[in-house]
MIDOSE-1310 file (N, C-alpha, C; in nm, 2 decimals, decimal comma, always signed):
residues 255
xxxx	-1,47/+0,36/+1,66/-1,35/+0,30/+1,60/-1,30/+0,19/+1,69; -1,18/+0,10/+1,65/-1,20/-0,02/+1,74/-1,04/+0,07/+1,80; -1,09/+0,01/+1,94/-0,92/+0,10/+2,02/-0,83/-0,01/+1,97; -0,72/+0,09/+1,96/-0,61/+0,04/+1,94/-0,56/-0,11/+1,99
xxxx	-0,61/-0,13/+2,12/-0,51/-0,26/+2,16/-0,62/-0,39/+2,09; -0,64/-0,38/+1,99/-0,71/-0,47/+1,97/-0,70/-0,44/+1,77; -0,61/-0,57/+1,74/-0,57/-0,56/+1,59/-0,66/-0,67/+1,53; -0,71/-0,57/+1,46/-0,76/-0,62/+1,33/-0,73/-0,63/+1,20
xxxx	-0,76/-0,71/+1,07/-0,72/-0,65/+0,94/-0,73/-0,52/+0,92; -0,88/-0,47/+0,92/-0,94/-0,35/+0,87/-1,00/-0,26/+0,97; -0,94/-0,12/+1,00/-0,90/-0,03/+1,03/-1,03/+0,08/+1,00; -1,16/+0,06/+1,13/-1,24/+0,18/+1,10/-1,20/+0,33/+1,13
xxxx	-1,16/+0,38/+1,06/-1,08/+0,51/+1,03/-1,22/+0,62/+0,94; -1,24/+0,67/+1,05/-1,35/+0,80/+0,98/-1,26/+0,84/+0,89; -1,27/+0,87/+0,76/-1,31/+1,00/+0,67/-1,20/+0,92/+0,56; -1,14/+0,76/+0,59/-1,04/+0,73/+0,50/-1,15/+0,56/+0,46
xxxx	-1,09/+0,51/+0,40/-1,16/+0,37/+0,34/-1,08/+0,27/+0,33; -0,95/+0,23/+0,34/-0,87/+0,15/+0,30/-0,73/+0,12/+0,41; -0,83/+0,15/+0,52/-0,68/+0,13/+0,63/-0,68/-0,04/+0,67; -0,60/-0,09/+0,65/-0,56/-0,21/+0,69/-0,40/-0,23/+0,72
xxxx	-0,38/-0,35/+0,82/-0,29/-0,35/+0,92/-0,22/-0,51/+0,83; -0,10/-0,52/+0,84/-0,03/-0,62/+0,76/+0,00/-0,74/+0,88; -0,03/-0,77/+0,97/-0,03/-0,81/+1,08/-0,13/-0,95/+1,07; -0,10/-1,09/+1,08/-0,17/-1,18/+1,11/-0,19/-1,28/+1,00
xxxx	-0,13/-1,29/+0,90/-0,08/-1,37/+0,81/+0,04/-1,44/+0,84; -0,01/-1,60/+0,80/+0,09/-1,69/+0,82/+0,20/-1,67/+0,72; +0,32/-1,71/+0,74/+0,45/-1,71/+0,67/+0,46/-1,86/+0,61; +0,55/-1,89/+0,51/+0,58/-1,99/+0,44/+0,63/-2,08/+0,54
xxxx	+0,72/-2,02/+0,63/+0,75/-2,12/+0,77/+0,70/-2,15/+0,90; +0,57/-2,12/+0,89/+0,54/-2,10/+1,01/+0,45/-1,98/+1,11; +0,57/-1,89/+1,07/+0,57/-1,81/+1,15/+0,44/-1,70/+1,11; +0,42/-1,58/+1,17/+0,29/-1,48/+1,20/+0,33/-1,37/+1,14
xxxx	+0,29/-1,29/+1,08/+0,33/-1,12/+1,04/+0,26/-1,10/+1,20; +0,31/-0,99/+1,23/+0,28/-0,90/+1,33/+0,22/-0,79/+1,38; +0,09/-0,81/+1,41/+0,01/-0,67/+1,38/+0,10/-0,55/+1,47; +0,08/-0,44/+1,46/+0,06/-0,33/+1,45/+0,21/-0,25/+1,40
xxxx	+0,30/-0,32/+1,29/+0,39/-0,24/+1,29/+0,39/-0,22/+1,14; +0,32/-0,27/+1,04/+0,31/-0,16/+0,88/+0,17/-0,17/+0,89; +0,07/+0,00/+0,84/-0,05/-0,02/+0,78/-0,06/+0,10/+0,67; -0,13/-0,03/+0,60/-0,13/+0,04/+0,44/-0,30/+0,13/+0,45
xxxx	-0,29/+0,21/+0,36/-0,38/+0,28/+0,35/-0,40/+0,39/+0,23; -0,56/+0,41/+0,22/-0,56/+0,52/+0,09/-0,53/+0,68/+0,17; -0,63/+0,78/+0,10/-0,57/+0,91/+0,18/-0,60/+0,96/+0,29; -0,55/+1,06/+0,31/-0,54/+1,07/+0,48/-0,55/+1,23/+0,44
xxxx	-0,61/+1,24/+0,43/-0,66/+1,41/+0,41/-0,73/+1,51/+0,48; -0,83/+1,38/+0,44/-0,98/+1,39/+0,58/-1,00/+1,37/+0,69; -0,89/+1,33/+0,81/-0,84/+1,30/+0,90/-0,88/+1,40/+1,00; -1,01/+1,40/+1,09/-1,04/+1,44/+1,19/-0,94/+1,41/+1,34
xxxx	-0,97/+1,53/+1,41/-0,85/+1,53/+1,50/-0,88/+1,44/+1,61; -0,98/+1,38/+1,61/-1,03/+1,23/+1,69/-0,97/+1,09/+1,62; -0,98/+1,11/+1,49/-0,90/+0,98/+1,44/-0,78/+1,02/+1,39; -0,72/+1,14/+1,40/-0,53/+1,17/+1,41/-0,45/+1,12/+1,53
xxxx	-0,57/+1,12/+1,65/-0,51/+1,09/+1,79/-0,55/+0,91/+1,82; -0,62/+0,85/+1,74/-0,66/+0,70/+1,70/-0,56/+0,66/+1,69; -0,49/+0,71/+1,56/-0,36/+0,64/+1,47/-0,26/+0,65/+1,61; -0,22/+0,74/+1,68/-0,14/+0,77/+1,72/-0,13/+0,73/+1,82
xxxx	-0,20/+0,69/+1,90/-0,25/+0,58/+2,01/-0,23/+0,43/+1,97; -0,31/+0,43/+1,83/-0,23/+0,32/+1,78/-0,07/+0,28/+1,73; +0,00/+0,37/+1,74/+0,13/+0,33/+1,77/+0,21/+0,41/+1,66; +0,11/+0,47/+1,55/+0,19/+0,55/+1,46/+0,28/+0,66/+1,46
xxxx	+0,42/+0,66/+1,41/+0,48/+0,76/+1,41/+0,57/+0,81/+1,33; +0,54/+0,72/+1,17/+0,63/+0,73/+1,08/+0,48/+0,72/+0,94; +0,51/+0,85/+0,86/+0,38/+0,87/+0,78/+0,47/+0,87/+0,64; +0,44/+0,79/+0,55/+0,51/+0,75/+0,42/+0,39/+0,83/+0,29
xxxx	+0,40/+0,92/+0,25/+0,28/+0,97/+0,19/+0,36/+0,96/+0,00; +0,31/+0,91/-0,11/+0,37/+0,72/-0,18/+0,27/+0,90/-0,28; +0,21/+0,95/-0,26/+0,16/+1,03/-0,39/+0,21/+1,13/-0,47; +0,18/+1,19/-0,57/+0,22/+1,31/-0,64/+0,23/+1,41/-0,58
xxxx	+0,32/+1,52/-0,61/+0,33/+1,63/-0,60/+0,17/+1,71/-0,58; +0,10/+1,71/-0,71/-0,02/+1,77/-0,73/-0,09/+1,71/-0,61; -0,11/+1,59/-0,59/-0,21/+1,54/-0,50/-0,22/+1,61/-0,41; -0,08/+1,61/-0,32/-0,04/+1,63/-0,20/-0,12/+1,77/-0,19
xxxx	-0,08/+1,85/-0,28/-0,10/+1,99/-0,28/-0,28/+1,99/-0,24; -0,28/+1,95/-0,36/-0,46/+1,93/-0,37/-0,52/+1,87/-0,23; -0,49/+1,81/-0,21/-0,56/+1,78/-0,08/-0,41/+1,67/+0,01; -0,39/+1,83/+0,10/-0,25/+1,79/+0,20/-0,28/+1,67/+0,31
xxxx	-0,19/+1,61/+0,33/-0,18/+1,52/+0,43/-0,22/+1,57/+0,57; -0,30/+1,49/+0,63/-0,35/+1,57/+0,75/-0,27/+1,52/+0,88; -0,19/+1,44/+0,89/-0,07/+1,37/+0,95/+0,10/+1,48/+0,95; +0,05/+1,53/+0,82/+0,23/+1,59/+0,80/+0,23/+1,71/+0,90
xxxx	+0,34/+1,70/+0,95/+0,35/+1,81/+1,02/+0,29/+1,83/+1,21; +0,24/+1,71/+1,23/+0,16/+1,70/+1,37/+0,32/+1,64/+1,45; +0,35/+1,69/+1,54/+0,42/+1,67/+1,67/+0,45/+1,54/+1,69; +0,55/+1,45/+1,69/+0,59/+1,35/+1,67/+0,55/+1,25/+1,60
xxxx	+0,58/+1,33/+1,47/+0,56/+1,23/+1,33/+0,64/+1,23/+1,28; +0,73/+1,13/+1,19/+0,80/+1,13/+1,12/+0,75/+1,14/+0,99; +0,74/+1,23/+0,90/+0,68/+1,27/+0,73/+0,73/+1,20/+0,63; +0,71/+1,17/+0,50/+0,83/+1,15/+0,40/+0,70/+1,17/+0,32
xxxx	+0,73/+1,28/+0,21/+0,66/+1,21/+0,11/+0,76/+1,16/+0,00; +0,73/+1,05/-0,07/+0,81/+0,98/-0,21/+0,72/+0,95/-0,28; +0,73/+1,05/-0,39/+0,61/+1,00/-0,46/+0,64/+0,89/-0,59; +0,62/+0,78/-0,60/+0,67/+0,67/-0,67/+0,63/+0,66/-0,81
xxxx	+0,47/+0,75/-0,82/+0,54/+0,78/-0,98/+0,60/+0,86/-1,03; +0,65/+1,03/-0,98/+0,71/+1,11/-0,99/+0,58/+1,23/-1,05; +0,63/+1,34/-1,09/+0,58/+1,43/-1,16/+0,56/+1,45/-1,26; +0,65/+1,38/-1,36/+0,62/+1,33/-1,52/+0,64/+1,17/-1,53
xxxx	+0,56/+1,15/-1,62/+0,50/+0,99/-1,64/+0,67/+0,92/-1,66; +0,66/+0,85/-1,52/+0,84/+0,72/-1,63/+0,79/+0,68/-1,76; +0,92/+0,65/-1,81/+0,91/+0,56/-1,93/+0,85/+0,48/-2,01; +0,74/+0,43/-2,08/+0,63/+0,34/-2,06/+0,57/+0,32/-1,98
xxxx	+0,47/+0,44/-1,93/+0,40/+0,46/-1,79/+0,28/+0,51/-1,88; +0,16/+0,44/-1,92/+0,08/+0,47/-1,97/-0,03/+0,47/-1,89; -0,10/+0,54/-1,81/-0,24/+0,53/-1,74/-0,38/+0,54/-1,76; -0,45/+0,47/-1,73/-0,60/+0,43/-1,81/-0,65/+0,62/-1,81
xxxx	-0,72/+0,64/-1,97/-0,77/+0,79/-1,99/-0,88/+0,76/-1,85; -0,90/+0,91/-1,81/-0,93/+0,98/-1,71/-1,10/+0,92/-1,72; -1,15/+0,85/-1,57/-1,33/+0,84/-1,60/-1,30/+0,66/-1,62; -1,18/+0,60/-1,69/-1,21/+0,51/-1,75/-1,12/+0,37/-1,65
xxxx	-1,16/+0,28/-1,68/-1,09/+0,13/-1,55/-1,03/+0,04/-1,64; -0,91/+0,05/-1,59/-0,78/-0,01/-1,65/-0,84/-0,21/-1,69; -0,74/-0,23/-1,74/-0,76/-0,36/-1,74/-0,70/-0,47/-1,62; -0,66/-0,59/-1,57/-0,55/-0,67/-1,52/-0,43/-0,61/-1,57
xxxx	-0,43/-0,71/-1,69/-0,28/-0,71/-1,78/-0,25/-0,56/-1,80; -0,34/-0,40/-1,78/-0,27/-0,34/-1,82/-0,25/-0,26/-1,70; -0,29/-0,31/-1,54/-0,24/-0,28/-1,45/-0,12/-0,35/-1,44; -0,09/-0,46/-1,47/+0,01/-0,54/-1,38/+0,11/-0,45/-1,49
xxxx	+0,09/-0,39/-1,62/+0,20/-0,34/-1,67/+0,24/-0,16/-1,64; +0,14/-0,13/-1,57/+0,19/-0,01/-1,47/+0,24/-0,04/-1,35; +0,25/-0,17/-1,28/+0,31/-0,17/-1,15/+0,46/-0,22/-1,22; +0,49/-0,31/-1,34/+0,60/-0,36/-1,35/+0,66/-0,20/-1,44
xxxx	+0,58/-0,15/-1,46/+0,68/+0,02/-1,52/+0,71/+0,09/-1,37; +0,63/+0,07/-1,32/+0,70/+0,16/-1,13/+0,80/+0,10/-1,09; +0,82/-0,03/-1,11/+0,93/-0,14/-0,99/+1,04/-0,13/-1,11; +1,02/-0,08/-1,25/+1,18/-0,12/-1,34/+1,21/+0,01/-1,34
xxxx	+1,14/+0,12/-1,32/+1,20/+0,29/-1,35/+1,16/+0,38/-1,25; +1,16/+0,32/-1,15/+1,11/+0,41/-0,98/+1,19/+0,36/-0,90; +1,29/+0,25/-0,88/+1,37/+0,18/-0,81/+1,43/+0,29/-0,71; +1,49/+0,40/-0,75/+1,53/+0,49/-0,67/+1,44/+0,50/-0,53
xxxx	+1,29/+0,56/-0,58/+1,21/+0,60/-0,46/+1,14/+0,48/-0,40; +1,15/+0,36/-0,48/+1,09/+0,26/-0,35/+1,17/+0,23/-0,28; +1,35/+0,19/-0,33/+1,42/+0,18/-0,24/+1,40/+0,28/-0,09; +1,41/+0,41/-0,11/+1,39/+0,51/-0,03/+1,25/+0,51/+0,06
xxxx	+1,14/+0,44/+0,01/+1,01/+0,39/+0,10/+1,04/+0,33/+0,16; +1,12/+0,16/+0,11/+1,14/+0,08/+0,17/+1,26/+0,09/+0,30; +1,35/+0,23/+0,30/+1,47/+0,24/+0,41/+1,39/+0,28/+0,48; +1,27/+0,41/+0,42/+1,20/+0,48/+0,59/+1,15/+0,36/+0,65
xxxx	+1,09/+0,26/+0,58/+1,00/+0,18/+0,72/+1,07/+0,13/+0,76; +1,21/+0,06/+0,71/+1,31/-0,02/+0,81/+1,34/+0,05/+0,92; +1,40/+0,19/+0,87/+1,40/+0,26/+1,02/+1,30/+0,32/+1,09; +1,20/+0,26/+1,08/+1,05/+0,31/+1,19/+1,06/+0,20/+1,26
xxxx	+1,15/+0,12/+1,31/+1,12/-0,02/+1,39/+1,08/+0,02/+1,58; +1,00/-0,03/+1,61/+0,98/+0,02/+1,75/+0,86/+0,07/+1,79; +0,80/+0,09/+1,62/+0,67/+0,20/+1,66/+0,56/+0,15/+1,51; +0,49/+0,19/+1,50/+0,35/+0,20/+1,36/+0,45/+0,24/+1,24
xxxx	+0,42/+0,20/+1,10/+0,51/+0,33/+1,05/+0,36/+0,29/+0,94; +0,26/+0,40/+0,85/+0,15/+0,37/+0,78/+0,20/+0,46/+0,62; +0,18/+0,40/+0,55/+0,22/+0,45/+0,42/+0,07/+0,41/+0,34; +0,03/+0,57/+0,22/-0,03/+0,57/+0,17/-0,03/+0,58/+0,01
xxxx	-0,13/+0,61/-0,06/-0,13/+0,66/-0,16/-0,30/+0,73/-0,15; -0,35/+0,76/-0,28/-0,49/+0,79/-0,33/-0,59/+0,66/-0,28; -0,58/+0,60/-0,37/-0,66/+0,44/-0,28/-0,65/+0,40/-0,20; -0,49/+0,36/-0,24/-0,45/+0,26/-0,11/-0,42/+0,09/-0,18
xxxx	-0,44/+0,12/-0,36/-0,45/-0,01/-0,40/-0,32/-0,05/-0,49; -0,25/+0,04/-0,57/-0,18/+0,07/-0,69/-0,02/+0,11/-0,61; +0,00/+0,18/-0,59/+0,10/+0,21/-0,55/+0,10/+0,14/-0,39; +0,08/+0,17/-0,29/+0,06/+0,15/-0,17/+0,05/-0,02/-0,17
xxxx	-0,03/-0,08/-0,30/-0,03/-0,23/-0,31/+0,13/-0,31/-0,36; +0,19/-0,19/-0,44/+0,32/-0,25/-0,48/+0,43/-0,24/-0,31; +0,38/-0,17/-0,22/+0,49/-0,13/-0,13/+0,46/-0,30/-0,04; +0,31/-0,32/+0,00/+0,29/-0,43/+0,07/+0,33/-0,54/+0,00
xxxx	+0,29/-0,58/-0,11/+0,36/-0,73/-0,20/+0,52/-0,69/-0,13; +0,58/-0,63/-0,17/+0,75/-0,65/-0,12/+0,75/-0,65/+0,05; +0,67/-0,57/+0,10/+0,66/-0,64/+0,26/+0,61/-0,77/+0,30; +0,55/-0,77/+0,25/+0,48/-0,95/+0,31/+0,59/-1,03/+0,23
xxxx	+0,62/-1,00/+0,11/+0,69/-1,13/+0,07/+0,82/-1,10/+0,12; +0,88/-1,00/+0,15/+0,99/-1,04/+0,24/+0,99/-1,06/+0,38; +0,89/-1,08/+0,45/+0,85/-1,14/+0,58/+0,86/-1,29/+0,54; +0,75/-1,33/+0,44/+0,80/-1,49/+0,36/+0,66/-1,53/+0,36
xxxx	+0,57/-1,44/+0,36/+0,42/-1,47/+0,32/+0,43/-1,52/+0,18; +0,36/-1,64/+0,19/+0,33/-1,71/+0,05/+0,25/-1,58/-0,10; +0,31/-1,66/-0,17/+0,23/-1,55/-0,33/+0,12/-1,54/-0,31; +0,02/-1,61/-0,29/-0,13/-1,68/-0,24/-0,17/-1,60/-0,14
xxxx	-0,10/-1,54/-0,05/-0,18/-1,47/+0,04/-0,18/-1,32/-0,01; +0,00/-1,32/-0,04/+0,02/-1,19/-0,09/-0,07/-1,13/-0,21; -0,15/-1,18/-0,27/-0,23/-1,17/-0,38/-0,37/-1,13/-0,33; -0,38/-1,20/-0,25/-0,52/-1,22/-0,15/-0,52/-1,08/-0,05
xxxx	-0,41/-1,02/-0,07/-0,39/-0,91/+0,09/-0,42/-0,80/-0,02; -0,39/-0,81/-0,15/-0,36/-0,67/-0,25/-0,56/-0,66/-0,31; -0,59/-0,77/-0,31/-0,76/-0,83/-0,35/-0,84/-0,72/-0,26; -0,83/-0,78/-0,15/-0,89/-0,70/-0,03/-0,92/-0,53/-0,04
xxxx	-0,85/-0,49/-0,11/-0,87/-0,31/-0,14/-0,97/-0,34/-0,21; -1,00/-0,42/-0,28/-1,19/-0,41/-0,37/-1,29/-0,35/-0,26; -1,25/-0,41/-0,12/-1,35/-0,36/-0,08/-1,35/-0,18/-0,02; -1,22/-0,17/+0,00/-1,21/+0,00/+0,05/-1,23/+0,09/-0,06
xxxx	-1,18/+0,04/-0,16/-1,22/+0,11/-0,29/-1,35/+0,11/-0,37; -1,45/+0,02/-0,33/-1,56/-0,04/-0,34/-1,65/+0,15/-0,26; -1,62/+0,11/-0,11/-1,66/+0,25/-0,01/-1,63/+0,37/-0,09; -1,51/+0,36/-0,10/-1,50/+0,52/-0,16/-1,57/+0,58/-0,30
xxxx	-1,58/+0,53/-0,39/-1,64/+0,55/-0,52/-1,75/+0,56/-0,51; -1,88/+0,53/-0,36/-1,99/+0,48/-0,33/-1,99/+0,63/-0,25; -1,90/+0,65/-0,19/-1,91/+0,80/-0,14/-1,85/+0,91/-0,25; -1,78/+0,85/-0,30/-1,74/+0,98/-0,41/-1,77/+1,02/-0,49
xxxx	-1,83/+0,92/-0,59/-1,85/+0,91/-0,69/-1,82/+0,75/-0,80; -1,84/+0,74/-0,86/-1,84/+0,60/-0,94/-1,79/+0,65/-1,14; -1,67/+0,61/-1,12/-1,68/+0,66/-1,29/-1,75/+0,60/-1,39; -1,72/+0,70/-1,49/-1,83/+0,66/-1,61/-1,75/+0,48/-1,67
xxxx	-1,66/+0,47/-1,65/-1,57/+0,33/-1,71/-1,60/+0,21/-1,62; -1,68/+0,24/-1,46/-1,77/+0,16/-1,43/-1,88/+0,12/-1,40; -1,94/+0,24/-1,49/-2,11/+0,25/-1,45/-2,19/+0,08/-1,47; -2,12/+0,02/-1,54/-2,19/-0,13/-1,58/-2,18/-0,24/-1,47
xxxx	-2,10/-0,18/-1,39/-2,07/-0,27/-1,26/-2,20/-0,22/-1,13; -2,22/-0,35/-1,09/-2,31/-0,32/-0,93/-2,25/-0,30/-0,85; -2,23/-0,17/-0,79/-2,16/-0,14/-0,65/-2,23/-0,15/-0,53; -2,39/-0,20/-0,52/-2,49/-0,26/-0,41/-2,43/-0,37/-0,39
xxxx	-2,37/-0,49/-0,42/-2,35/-0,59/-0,40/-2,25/-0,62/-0,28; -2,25/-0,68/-0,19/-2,14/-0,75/-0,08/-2,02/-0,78/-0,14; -2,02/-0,86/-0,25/-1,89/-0,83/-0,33/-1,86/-0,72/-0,42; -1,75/-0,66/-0,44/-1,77/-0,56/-0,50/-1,66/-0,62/-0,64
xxxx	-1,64/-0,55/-0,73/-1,66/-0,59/-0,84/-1,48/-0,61/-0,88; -1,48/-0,74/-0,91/-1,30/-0,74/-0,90/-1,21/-0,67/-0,97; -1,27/-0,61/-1,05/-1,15/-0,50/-1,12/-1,13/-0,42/-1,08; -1,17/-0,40/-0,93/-1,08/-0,27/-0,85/-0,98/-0,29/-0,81
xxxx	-0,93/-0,45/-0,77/-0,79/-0,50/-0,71/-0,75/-0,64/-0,80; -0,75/-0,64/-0,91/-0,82/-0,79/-1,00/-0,65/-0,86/-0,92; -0,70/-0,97/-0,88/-0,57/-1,06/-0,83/-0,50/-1,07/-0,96; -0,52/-1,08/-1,08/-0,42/-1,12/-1,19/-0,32/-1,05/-1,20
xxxx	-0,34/-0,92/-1,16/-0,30/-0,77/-1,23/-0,14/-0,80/-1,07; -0,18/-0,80/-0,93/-0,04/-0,90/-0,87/+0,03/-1,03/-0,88; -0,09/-1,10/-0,92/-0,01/-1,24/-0,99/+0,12/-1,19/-1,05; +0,10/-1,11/-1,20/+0,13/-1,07/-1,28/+0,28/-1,02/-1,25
xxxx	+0,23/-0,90/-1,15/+0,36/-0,83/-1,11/+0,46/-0,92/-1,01; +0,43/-1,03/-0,94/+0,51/-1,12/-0,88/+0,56/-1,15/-0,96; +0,53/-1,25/-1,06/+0,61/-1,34/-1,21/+0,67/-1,21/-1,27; +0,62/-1,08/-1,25/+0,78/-1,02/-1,34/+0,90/-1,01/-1,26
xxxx	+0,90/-1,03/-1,11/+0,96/-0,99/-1,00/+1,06/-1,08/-1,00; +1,00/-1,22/-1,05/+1,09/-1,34/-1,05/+1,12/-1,39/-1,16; +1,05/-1,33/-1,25/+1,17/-1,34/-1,39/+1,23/-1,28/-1,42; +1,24/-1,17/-1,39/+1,32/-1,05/-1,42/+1,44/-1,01/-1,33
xxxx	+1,42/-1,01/-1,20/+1,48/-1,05/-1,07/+1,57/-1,13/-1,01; +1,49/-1,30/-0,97/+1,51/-1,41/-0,95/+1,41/-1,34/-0,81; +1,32/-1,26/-0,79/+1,23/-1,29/-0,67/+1,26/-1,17/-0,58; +1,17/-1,12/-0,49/+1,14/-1,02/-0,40/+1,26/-0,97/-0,36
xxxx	+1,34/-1,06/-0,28/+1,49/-1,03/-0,19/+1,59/-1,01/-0,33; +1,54/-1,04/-0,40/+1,69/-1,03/-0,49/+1,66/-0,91/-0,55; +1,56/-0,88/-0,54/+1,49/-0,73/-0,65/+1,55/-0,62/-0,55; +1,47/-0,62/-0,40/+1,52/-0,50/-0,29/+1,63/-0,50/-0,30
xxxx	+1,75/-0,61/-0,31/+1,89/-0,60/-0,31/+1,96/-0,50/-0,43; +1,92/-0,52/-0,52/+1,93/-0,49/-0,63/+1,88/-0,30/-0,65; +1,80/-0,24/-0,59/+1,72/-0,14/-0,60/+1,84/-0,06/-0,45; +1,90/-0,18/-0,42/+2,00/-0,07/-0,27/+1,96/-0,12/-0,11
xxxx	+1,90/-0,17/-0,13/+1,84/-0,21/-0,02/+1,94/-0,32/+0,07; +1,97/-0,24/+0,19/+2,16/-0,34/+0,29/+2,05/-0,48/+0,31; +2,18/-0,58/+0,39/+2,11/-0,69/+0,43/+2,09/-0,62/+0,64; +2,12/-0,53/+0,63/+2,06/-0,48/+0,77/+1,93/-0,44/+0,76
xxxx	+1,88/-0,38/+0,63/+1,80/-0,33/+0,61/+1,62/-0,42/+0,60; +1,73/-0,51/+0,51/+1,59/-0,67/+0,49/+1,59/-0,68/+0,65; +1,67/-0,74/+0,68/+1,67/-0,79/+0,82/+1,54/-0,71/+0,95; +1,59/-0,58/+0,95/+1,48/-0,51/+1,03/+1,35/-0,50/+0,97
xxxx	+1,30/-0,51/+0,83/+1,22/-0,52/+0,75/+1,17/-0,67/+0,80; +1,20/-0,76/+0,80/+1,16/-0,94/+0,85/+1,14/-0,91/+1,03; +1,23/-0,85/+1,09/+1,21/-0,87/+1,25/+1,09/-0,82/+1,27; +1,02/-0,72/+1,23/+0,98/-0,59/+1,30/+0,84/-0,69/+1,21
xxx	+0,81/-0,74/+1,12/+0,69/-0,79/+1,06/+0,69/-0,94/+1,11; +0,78/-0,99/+1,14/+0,76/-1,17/+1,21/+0,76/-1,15/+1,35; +0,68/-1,23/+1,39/+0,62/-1,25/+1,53/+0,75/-1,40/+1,57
């Protein structure tokens, strides 16, 4: 695995597929996101006690676990509960479906448009629990703070779009950062299994096949953000989120 003092995007993590580091993206003004203080990631289950003490070397000490109830149970967080961790689970879809929360039948792969309309049903009727994701990482300043879901693309992708763009990372990148899970999600279905809804796809290929992260499906969810909103900062505000709170959210990710 690559040691810790040495940041990269992507995060060789035995037994997980989608660890990456939000660190090293330019800002609209200039300025750098900052590696080692958000990394997004799928699950953490499988988490050998050689790569539990990896993370933790690498600076983590605030574990955001973004999944269901069932999941968790089903296969527990291998982080929770380890000697100077900070835990939260919030699970952001909850336990019964929100309100026009329709999810692609079971085996089968969503469309863009009918992802980008499950992330804009999390961000209009889950406002409570992302506000509450988004306070734990403000107050992890100082240290790693790594938030998950299942993939690492869906949920965990809605938490980084509102981190990068309130650091002031262009839409363009932020699109491009949510893309990049094609590839960890690409590994995992290659080890896990491959469903029947994408048997038609080549998963041998160097690229893997864009409807595991389709950029439209964030396009999408940005333009609801700012038509519906007036844009990222006005959305967090609006969901509860202090201006102490953006603030350590922007310090702790700009260089």
């Amino acid at each position: 695995m690559t040691s810790p003092t040495e940041y990269t995007r992507v995060l060789a993590v035995e037994s997980a597929y989608n660890v990456r580091d939000l660190g090293g993206y330019s800002t609209a003004d200039g300025k750098t996101t900052r590696w080692g203080a958000f990394l997004r990631a799928d699950g953490l289950h499988n988490l050998s006690e050689s790569t539990k003490n990896y993370l933790i070397e690498y600076g983590v000490r605030t574990v955001i676990d973004l999944r269901r109830t069932r999941e968790t149970v089903e296969t527990p967080n291998a982080l929770a509960g380890v000697e100077g961790i900070d835990f939260f689970h919030l699970n952001m879809i909850g336990d019964t479906d929100p309100p026009g929360y329709i999810p692609p039948p079971q085996d089968e792969w969503t469309t863009p448009e009918a992802t980008a309309d499950i992330y804009r049903v999390l961000l209009d009727q889950r406002q409570q629990v992302i506000s509450e994701t988004l306070a734990a990482l403000a107050n992890s300043k100082g240290h790693t703070a790594i938030y998950h879901c299942a993939a690492g693309t869906d949920r965990t992708g809605i938490v980084s779009a509102l981190l990068l763009s309130l650091a002031g990372v262009p839409d363009e990148t932020v699109i491009a950062d949510y893309a990049l899970s094609a590839h960890g999600l690409r590994l995992k279905l290659l080890v896990e299994g491959i469903p029947d809804g994408l048997a038609d796809h080549d998963f041998n290929l160097d690229e893997p096949p864009e409807i595991l992260a389709p950029p439209l499906a964030m396009e999408r969810t940005l333009q609801h953000l700012s038509n519906e909103y007036g844009g990222i900062e006005s959305y967090v505000r609006h969901i509860g989120l202090t201006d102490a709170q953006i603030d350590d959210i922007r310090n702790m990710l700009r260089e």
